[in-house]
N, C-alpha and C positions, 0 to 999 in steps of 0.2 A: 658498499660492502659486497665481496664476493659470493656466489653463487654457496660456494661452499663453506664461509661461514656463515651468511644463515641458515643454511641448512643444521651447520651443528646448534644455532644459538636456536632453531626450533625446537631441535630436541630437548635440551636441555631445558626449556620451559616445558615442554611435554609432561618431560619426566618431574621435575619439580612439579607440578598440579596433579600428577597422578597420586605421589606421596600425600600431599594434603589430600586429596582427597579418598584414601583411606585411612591418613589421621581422622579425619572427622568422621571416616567411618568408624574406627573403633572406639572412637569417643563419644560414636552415638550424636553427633551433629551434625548431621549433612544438611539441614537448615540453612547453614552458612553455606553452601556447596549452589544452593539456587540463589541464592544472593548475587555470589557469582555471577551465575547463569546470565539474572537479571542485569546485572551492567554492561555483560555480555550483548543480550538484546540493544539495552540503549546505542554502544558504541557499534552496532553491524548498521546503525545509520548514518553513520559518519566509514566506516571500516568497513563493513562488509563481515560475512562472518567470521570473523577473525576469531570468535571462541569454539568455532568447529575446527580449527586445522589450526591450532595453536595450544586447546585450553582443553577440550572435551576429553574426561578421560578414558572414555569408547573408542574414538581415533587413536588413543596412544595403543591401546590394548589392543589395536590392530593390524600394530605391524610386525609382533609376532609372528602374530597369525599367515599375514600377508606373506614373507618373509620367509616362513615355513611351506607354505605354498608354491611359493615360486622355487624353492629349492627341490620340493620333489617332485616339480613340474607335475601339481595337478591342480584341475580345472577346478571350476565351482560356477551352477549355476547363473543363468542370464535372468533379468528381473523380468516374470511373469507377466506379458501383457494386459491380463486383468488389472495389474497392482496399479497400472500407469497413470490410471484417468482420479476418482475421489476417493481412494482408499486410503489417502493421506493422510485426509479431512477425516475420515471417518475412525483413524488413530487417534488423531489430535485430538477429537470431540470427546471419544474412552478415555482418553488419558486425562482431562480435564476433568470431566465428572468422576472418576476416580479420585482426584486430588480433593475434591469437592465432597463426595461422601468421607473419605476418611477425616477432615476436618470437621466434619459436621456428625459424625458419627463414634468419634476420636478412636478411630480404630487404629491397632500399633502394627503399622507393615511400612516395611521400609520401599517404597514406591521405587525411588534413583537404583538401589542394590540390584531389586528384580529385573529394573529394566536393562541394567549394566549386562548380567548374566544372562538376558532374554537376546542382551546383542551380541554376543561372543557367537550365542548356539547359533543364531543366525545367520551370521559370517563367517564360520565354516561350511556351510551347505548354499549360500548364495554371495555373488560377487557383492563388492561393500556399497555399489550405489545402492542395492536394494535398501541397505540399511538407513544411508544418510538420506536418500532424497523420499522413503514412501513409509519407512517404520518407525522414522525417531519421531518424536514427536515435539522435540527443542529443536532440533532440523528445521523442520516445517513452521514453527513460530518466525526463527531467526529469518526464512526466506522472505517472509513476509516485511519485515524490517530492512531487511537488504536488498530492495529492489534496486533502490535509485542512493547507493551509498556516495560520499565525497570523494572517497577512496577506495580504488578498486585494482583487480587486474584487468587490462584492457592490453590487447593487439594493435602495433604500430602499423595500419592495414600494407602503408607503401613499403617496407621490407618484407611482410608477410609474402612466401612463396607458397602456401597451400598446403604444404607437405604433409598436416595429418600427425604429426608427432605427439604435438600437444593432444591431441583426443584420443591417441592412443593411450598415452599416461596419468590424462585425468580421471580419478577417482569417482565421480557421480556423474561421469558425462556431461558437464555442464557448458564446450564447447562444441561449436559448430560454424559449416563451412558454408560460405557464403561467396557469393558472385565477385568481391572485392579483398575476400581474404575470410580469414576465421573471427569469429567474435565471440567471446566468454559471458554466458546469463551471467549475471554477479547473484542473485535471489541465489543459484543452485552453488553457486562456486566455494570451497572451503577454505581460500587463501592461502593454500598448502603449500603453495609456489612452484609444486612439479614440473607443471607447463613451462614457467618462464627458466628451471635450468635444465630440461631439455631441448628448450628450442634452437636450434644450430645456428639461426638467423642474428638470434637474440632481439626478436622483436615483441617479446613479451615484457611487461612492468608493470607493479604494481606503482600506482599516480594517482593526483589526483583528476577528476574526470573535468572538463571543460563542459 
């Protein structure tokens, strides 16, 4: 399949799971929305995250954003070096004991809503790796799952010519340039496939890994 139709057959899964997922908001069951989430986690061990740059409906509601940005050519913060090192960990562990009093407390707050609208304000005032790789906090589970996937994108190294395109275009920085060519973390990578249809080479593909 070409470059450019998956591209459109992304979207349109995008956009199809953006819908349901504010049916189930107005129906008041987002319940079913971490269910989701949850097979999500299982298959980023075989897939890699493939519910972030396919399914998450934060990533759709950020191209927008993205989009409008690039058109009036303007900037948006670099992610703060403080944020880089356990502030990740130190979401993820918030955001769990959250989930954890409100069931235990049955308090009525719609957790996923807040967090939805805590990432839009976000992503306008910083570039979106801040968001996927140090503030989500389903980011950060799925990394975890996606270290050592069956299926990933990985660099063909003997075609790779170094060029840099792919890191330009990647989303959370999750590539980098190495003595033999560039190689992709899969933990940080969204599956988004940017890299492999910008790469001029065409030495990007998503496979499975040997």
């Amino acid at each position: 399949m070409s470059n450019r139709k998956v591209a459109a057959l992304r979207v349109i899964v995008e956009v199809v799971f953006m819908f349901l997922f504010f049916f189930l908001l107005r129906n008041r069951d987002l319940q079913k929305w971490f269910l989701i989430f949850v097979i999500g986690l299982v298959r980023a061990l075989l897939m890699g995250r493939f519910y972030c740059g396919w399914i998450c409906q934060m990533e759709t509601l950020f191209r927008p954003i993205n989009w409008l940005y690039s058109k009036l050519r303007l900037k948006r913060l670099k992610t703060p070096t403080i944020f880089k090192n356990v502030f990740r960990w130190t979401i993820l562990l918030l955001f769990l004991s959250l989930m954890v009093a409100v069931r235990v407390f049955k308090i009525k707050v719609n957790l996923l809503l807040y967090i939805t609208v805590f990432s839009l304000l976000i992503t306008l005032v910083f570039e979106e790796e801040f968001w996927h790789r140090y503030m989500c906090p389903f980011g950060t589970l799925l990394s975890l799952f996606s270290r050592k996937p069956l299926f990933g994108m990985k660099v063909e190294k003997p075609s790779c010519v170094s060029c840099g395109i792919c890191q330009t275009v990647c989303p959370v920085s999750a590539i980098e340039k190495e003595n033999d060519g560039m190689k992709i973390d899969t933990s940080e990578c969204l599956v988004c496939l940017k890299c492999k249809e910008s790469c001029p080479e065409i030495s990007i593909k998503y496979s499975i890994f040997e």
